[in-house]
N, C-alpha and C positions, 0 to 999 in steps of 0.2 A: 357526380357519381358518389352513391355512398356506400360504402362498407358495411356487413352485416354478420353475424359471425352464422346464424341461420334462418332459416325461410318464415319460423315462429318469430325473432327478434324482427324481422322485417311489418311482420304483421301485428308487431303490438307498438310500434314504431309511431307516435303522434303526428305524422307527414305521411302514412298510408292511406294508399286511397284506392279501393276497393275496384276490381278491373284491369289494376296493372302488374296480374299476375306475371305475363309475358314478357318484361320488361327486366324480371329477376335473371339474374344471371349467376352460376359459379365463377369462382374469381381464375380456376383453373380455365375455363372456358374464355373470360376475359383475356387472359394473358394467351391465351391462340388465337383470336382475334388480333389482337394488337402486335401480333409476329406475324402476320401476314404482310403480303406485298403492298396490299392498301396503305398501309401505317407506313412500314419501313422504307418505304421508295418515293415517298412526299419530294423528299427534295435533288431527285435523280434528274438530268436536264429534260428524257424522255417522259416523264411523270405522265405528263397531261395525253401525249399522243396513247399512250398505253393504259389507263386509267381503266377504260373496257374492261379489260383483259384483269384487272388489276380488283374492278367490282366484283366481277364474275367470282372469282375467287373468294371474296368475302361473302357474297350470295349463298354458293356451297358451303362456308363454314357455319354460316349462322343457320345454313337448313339444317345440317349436320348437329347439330348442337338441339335442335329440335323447334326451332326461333321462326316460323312461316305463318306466325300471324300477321294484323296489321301493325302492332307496335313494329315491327324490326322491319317491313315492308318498304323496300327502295329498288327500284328498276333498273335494270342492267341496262348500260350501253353500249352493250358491245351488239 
C-alpha cells in the first residue's frame, strides 16, 4: 500500500501504471474498510463460520465507496 497526498502525485508517480485508476482509494475510505467486521473480527473464535456475513459487508462498502469494477471484484459467500 502506498500513500499519496493526491490523485496527480499518484500519477506522476514512477511505479504508475496506466488502468489502475480503480485501485486508488481515499485514505478516509481505507480507514472504513479496515473498521469493518472483516478486518476487526479476524481473530474472534466464530470468524471463519460468519465470514459470509462478514464479506457481504465489505462488498457493500467497497460498492458504496463507488469500487465495482474488476480491480476490487471478490464473490460473496454468503
Amino acid at each position: 500500500m502506498n500513500l499519496f497526498r493526491s490523485e496527480e502525485h499518484i500519477k506522476n508517480w514512477q511505479g504508475y501504471r496506466p488502468g489502475t485508476e480503480g485501485g486508488i482509494v481515499a485514505l478516509k475510505d481505507l480507514v472504513g474498510l479496515f473498521s469493518l467486521d472483516f478486518m476487526r473480527r479476524r481473530l474472534d473464535t466464530d470468524y471463519v463460520s460468519r465470514s459470509g456475513e462478514y464479506v457481504d459487508g465489505l462488498l457493500s462498502a467497497v460498492a458504496g465507496i463507488g469500487k465495482e469494477i474488476p480491480f476490487w471484484a471478490i464473490e460473496s459467500q454468503g
